[in-house]
HTML snippet that shows the backbone in 3Dmol.js (N, CA, C, O; Angstrom):
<script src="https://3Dmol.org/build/3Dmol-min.js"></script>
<div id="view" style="width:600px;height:400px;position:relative"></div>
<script>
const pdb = `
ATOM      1  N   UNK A   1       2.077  -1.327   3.928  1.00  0.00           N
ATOM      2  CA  UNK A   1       1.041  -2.106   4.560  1.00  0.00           C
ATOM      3  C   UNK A   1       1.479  -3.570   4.586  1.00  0.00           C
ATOM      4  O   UNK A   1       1.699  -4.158   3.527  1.00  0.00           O
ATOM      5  N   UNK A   2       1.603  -4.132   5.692  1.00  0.00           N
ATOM      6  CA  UNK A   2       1.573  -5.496   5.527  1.00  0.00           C
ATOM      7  C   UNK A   2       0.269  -6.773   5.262  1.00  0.00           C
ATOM      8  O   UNK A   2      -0.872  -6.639   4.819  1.00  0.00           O
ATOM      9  N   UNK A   3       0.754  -7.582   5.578  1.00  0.00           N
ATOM     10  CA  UNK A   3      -0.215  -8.323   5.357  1.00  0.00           C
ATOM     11  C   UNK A   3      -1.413  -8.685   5.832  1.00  0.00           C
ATOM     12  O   UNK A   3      -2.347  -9.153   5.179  1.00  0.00           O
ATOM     13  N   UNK A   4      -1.359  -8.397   7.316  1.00  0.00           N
ATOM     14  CA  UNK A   4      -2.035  -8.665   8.621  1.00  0.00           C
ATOM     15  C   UNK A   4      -3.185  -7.521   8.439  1.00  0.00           C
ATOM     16  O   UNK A   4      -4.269  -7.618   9.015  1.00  0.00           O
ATOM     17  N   UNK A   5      -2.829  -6.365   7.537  1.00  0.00           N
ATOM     18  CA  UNK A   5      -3.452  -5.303   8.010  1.00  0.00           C
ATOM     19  C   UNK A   5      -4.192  -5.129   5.837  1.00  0.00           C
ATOM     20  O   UNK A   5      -3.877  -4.085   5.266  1.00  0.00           O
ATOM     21  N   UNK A   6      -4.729  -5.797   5.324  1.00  0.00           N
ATOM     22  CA  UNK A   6      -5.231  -6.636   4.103  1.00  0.00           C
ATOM     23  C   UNK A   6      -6.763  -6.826   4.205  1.00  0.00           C
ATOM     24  O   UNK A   6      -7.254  -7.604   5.023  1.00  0.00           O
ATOM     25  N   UNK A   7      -7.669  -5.919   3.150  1.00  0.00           N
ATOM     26  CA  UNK A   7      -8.847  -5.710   3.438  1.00  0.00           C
ATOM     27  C   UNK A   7      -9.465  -7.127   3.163  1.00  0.00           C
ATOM     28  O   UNK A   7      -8.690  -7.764   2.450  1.00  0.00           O
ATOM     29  N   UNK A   8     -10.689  -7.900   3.510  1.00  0.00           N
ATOM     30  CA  UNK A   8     -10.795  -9.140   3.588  1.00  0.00           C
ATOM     31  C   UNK A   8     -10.998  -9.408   2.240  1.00  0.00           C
ATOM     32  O   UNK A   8     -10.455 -10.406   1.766  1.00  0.00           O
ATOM     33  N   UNK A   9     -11.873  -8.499   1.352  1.00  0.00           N
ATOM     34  CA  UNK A   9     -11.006  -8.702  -0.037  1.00  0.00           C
ATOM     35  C   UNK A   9     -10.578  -8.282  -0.901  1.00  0.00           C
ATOM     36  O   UNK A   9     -11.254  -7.913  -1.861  1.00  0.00           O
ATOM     37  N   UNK A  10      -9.081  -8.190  -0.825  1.00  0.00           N
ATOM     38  CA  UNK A  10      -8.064  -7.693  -1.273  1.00  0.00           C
ATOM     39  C   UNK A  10      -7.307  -9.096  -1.648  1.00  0.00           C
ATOM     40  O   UNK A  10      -7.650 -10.105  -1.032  1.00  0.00           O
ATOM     41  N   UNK A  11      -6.467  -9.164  -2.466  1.00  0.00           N
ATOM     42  CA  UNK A  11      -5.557 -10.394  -2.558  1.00  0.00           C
ATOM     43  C   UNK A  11      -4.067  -9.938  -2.999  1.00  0.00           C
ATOM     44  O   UNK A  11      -3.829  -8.731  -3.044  1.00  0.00           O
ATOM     45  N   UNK A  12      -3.106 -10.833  -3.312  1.00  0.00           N
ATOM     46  CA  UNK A  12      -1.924 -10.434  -3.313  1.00  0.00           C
ATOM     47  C   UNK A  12      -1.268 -11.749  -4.255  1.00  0.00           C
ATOM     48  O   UNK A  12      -1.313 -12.814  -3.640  1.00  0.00           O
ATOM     49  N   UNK A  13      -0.712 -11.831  -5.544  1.00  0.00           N
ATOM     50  CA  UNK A  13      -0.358 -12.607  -6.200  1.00  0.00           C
ATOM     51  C   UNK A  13       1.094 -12.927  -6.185  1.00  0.00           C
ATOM     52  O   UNK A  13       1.767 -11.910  -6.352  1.00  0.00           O
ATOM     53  N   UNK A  14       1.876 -14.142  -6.023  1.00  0.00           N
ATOM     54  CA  UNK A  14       3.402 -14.018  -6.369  1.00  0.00           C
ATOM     55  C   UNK A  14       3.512 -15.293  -7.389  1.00  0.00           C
ATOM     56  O   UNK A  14       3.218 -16.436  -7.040  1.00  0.00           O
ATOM     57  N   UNK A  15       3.811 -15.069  -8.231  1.00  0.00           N
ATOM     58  CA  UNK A  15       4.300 -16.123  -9.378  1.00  0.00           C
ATOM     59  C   UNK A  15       5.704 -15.891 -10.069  1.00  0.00           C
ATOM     60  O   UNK A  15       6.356 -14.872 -10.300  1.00  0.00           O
ATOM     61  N   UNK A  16       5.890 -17.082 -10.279  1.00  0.00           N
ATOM     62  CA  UNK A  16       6.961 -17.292 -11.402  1.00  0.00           C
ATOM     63  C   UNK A  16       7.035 -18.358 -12.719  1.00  0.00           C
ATOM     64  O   UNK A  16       7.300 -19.527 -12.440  1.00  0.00           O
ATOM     65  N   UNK A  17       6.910 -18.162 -13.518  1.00  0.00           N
ATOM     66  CA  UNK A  17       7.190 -18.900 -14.909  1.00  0.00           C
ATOM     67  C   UNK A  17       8.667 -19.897 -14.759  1.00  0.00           C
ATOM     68  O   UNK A  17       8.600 -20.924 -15.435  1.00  0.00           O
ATOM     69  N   UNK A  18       9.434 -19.791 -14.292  1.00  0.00           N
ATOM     70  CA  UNK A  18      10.401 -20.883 -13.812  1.00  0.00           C
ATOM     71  C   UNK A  18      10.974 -20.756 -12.374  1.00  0.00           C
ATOM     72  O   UNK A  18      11.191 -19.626 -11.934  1.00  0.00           O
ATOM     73  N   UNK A  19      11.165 -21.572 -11.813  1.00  0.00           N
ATOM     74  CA  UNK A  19      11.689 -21.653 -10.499  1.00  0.00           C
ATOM     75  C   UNK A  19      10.823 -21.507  -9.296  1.00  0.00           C
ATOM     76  O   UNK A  19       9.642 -21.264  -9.541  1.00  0.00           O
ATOM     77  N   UNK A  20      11.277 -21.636  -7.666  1.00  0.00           N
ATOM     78  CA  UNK A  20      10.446 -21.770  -6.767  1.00  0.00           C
ATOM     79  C   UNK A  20       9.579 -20.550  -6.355  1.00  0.00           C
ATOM     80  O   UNK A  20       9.432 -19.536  -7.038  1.00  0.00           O
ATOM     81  N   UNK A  21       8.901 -20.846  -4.864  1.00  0.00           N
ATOM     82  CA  UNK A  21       8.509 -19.837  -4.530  1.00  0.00           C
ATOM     83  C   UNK A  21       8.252 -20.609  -2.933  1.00  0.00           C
ATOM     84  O   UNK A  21       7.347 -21.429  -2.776  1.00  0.00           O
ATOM     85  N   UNK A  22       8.890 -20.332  -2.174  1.00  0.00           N
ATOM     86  CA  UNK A  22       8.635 -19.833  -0.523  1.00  0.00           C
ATOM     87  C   UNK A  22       7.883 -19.207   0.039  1.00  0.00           C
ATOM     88  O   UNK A  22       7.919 -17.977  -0.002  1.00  0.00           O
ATOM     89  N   UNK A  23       7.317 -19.636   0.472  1.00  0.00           N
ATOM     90  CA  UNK A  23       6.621 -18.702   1.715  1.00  0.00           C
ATOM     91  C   UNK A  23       6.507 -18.870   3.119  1.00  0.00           C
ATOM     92  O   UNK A  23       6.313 -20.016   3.527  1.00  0.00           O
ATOM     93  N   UNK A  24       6.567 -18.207   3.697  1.00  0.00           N
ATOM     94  CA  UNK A  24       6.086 -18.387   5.913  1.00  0.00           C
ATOM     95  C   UNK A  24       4.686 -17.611   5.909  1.00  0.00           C
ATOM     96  O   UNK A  24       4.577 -16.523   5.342  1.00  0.00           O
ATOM     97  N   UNK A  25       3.948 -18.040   6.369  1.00  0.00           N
ATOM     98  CA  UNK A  25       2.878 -17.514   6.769  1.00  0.00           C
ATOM     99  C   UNK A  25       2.787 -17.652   8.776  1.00  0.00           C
ATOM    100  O   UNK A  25       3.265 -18.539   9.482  1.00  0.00           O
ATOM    101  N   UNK A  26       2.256 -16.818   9.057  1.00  0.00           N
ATOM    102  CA  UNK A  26       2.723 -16.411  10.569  1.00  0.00           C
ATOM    103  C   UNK A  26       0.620 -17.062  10.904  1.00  0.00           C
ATOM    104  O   UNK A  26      -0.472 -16.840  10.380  1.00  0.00           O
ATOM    105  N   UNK A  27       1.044 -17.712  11.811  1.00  0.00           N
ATOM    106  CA  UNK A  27       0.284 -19.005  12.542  1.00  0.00           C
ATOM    107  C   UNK A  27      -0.818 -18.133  12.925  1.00  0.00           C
ATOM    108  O   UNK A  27      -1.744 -18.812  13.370  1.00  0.00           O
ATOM    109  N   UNK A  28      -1.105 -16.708  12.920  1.00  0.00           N
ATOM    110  CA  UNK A  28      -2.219 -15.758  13.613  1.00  0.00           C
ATOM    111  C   UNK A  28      -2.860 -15.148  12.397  1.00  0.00           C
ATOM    112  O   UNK A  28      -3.753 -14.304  12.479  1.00  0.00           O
ATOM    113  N   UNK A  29      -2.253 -15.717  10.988  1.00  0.00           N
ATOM    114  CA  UNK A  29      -2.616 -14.844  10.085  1.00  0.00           C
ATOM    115  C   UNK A  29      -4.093 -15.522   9.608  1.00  0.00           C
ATOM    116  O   UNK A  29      -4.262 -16.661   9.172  1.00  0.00           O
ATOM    117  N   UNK A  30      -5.108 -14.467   9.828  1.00  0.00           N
ATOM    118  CA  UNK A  30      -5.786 -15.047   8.624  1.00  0.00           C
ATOM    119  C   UNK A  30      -6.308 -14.987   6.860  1.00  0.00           C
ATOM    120  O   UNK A  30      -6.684 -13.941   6.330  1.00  0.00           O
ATOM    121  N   UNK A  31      -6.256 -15.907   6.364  1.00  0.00           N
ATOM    122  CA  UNK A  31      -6.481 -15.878   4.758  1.00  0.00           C
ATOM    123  C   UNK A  31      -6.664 -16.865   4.155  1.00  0.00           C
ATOM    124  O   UNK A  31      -6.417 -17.954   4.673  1.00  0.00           O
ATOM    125  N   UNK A  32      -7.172 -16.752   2.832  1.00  0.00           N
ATOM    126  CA  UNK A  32      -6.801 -18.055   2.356  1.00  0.00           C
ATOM    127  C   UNK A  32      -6.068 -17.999   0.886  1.00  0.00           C
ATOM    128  O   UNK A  32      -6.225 -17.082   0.079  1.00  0.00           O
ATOM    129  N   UNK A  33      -5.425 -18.893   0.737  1.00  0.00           N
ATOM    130  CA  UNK A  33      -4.153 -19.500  -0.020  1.00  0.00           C
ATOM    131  C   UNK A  33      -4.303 -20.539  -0.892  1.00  0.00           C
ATOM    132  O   UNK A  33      -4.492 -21.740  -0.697  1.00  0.00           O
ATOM    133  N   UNK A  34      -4.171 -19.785  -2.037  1.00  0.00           N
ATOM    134  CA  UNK A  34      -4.539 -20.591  -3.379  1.00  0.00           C
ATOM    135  C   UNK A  34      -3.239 -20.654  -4.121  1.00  0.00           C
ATOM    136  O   UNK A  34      -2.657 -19.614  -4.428  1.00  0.00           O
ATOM    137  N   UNK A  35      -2.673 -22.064  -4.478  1.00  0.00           N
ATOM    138  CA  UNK A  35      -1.105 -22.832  -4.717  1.00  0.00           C
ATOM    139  C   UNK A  35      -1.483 -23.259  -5.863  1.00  0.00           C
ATOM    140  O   UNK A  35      -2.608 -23.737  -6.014  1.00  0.00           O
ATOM    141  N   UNK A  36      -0.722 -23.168  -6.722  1.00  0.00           N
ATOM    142  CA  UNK A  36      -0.545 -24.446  -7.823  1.00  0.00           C
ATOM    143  C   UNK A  36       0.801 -23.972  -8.702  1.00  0.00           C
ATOM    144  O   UNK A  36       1.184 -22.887  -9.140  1.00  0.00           O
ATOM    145  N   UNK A  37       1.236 -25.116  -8.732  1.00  0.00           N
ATOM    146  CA  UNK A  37       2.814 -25.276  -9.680  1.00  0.00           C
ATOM    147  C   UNK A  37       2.044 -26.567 -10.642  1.00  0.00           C
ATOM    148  O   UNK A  37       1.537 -27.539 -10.082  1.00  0.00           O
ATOM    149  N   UNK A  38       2.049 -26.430 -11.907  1.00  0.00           N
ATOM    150  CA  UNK A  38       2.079 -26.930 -12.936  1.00  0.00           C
ATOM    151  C   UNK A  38       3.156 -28.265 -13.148  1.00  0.00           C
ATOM    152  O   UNK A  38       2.749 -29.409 -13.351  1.00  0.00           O
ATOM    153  N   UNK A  39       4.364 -27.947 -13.074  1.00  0.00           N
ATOM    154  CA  UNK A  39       5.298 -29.126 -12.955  1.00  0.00           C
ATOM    155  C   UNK A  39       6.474 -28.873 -11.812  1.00  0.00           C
ATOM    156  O   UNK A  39       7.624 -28.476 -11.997  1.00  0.00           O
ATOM    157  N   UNK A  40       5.875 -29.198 -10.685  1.00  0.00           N
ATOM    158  CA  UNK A  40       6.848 -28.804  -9.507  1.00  0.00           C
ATOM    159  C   UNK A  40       5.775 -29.037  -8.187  1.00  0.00           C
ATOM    160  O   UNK A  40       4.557 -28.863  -8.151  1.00  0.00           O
ATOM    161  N   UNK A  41       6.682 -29.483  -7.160  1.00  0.00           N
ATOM    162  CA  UNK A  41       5.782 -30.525  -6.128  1.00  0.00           C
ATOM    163  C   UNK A  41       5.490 -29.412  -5.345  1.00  0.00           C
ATOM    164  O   UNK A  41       6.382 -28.571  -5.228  1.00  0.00           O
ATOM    165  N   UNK A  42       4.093 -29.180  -4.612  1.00  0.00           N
ATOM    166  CA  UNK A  42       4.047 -28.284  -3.067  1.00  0.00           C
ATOM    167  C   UNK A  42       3.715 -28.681  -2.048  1.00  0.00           C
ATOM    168  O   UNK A  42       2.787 -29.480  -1.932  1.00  0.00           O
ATOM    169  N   UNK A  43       4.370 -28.235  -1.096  1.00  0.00           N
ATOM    170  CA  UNK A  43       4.719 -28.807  -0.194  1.00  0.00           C
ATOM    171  C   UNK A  43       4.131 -27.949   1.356  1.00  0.00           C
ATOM    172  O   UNK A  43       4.018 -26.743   1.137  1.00  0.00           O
ATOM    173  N   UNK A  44       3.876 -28.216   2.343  1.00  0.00           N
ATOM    174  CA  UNK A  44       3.303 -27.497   3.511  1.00  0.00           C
ATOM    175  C   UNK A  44       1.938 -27.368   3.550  1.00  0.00           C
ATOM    176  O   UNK A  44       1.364 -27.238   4.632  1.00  0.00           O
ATOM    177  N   UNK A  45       1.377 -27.386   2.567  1.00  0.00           N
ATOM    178  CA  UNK A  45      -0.054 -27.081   1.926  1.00  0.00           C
ATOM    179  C   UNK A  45      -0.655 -28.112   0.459  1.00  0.00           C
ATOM    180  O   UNK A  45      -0.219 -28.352  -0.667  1.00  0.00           O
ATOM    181  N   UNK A  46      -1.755 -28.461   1.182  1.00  0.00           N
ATOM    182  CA  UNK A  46      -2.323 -28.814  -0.616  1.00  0.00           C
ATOM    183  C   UNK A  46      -2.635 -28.008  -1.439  1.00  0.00           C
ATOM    184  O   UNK A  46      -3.021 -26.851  -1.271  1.00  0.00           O
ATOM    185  N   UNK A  47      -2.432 -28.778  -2.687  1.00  0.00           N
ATOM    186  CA  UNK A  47      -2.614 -27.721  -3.972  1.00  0.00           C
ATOM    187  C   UNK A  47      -3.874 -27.371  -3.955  1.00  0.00           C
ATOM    188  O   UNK A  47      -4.682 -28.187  -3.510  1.00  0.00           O
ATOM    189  N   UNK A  48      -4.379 -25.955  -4.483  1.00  0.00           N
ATOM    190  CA  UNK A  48      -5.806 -25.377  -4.279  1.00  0.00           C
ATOM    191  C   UNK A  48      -5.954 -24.472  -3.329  1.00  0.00           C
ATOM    192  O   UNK A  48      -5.037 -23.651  -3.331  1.00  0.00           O
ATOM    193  N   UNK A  49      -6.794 -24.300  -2.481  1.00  0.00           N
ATOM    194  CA  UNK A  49      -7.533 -23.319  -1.704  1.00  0.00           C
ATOM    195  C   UNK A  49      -7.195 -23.737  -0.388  1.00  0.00           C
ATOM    196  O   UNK A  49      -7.453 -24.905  -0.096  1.00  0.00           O
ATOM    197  N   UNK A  50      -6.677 -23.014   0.441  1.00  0.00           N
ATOM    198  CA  UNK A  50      -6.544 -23.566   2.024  1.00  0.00           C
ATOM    199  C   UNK A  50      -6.972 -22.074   2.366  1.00  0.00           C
ATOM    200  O   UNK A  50      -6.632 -21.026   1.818  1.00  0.00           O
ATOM    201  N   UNK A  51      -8.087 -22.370   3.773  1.00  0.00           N
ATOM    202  CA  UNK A  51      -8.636 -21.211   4.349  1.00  0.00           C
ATOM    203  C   UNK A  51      -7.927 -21.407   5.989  1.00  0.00           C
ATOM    204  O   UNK A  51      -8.363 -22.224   6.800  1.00  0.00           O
ATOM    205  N   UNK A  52      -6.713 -20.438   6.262  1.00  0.00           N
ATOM    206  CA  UNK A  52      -6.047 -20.011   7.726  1.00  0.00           C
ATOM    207  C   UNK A  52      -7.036 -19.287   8.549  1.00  0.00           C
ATOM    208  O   UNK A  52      -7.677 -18.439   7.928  1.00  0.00           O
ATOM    209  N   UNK A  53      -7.322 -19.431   9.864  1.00  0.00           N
ATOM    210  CA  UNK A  53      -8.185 -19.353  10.771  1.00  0.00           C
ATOM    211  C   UNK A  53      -9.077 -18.345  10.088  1.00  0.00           C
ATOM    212  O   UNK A  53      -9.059 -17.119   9.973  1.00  0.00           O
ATOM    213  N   UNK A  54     -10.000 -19.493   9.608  1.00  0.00           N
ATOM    214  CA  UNK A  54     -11.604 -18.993   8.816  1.00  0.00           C
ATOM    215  C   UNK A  54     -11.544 -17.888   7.567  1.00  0.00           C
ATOM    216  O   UNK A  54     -12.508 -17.190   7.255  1.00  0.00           O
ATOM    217  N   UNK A  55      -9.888 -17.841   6.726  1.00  0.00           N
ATOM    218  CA  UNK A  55     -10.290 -17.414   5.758  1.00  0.00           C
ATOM    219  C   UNK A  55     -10.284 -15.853   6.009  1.00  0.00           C
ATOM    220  O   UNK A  55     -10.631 -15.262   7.032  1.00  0.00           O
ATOM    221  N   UNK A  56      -9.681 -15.201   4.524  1.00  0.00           N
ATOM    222  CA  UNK A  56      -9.818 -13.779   4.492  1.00  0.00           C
ATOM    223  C   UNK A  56      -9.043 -13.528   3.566  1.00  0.00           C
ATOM    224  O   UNK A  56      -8.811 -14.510   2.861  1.00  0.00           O
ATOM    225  N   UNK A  57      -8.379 -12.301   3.182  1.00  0.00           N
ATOM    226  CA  UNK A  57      -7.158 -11.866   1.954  1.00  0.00           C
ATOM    227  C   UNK A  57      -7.002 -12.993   1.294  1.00  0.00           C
ATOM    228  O   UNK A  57      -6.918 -14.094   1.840  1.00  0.00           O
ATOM    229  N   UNK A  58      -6.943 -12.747  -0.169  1.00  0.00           N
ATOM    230  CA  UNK A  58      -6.815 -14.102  -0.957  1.00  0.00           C
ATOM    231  C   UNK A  58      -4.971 -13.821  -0.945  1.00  0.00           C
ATOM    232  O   UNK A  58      -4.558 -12.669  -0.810  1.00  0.00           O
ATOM    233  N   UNK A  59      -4.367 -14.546  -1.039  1.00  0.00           N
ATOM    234  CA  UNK A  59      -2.810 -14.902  -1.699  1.00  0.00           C
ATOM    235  C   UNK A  59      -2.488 -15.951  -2.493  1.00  0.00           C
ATOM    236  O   UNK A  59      -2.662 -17.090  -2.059  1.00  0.00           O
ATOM    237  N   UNK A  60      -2.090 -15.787  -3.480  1.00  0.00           N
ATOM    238  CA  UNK A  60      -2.491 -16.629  -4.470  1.00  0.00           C
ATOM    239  C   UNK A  60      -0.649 -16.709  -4.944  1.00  0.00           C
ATOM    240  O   UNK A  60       0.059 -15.829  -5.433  1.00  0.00           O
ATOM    241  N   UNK A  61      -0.323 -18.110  -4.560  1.00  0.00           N
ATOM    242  CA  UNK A  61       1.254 -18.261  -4.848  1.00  0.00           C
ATOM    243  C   UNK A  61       0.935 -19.142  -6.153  1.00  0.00           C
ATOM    244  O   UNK A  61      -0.084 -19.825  -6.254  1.00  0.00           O
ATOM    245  N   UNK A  62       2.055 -19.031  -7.266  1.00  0.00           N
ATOM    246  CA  UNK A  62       1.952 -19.836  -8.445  1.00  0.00           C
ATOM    247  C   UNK A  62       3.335 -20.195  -9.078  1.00  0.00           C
ATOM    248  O   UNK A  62       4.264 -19.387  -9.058  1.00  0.00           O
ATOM    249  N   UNK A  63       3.422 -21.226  -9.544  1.00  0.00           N
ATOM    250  CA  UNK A  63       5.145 -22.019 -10.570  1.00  0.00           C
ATOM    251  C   UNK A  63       4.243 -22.294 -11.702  1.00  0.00           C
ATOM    252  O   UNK A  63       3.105 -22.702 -11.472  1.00  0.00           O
ATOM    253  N   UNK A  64       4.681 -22.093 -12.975  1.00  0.00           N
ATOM    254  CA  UNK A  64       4.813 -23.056 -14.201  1.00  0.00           C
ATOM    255  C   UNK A  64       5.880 -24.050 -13.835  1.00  0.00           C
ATOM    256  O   UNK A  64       5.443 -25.177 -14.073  1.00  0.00           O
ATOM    257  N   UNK A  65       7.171 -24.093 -13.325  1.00  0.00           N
ATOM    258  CA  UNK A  65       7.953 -24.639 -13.447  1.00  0.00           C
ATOM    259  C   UNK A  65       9.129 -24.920 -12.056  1.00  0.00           C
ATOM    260  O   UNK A  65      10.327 -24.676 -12.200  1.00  0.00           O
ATOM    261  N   UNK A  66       8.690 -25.328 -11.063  1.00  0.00           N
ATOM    262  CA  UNK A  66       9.350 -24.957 -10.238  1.00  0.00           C
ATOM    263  C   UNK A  66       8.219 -25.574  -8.498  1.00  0.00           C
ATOM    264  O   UNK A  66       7.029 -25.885  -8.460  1.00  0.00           O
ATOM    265  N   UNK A  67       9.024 -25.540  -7.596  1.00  0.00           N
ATOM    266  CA  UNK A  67       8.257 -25.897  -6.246  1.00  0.00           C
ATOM    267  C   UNK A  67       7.770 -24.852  -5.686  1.00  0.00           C
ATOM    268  O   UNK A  67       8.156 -23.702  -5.897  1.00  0.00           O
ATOM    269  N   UNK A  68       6.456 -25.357  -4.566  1.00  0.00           N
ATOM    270  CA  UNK A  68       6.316 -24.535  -4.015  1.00  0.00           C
ATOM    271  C   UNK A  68       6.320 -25.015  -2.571  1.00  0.00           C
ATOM    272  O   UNK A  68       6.094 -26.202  -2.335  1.00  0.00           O
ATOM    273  N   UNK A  69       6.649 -23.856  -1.265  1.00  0.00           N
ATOM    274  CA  UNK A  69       6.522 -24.453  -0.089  1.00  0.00           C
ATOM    275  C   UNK A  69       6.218 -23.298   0.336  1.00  0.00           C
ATOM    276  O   UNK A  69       6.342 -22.172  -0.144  1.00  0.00           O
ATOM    277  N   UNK A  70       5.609 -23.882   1.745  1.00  0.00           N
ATOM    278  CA  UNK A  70       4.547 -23.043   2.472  1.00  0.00           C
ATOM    279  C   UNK A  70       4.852 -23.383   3.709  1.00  0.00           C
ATOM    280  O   UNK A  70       4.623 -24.590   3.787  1.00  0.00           O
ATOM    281  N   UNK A  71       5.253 -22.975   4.746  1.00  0.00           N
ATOM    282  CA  UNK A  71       6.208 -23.037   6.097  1.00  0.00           C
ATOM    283  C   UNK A  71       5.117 -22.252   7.398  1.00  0.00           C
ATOM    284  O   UNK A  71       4.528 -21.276   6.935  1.00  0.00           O
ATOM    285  N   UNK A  72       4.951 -22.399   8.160  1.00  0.00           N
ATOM    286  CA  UNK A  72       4.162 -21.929   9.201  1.00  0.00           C
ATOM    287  C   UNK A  72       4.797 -21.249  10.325  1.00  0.00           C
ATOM    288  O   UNK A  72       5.312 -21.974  11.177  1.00  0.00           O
ATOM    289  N   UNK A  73       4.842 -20.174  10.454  1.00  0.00           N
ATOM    290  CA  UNK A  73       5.772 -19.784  11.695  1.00  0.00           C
ATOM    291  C   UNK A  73       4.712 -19.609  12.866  1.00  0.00           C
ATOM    292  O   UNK A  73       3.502 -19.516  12.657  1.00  0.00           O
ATOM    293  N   UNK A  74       5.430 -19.566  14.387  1.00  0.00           N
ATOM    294  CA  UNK A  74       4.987 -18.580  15.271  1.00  0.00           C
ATOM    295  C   UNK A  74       5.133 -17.453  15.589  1.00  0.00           C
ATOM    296  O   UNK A  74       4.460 -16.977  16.503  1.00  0.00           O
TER     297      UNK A  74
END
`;
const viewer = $3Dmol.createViewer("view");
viewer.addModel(pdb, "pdb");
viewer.setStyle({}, {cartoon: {color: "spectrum"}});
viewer.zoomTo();
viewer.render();
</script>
């Protein structure tokens, strides 16, 4: 199942305890996106809660130690 197809609430976690974390999120997706790195800058997005066209599937990216970026595709 991908992402697109993510019950509205359902969520999906990616963390790491050291180092980065990337992401693309595709410009049609909707959800919202909860960031925070502890000691490491993020970038594409503010830290906290961002709701993509009105919100839905939580994804919840996280660093103790490390960056995060958040990239927008078409």
């Amino acid at each position: 199942m991908g992402i697109q197809e993510m019950e509205k609430d359902s969520s999906l976690q990616v963390g790491t305890d050291v180092g980065g974390v990337q992401a693309v999120i595709a410009s049609s997706l909707s959800c919202t996106l909860n960031v925070q790195s502890e000691l490491g800058t993020v970038s594409g997005v503010s830290s906290g809660s961002t709701d993509f066209n009105g919100g839905g599937p939580v994804i919840t990216l996280s660093s103790s130690v490390g960056a995060i970026s958040v990239d927008e595709s078409i």
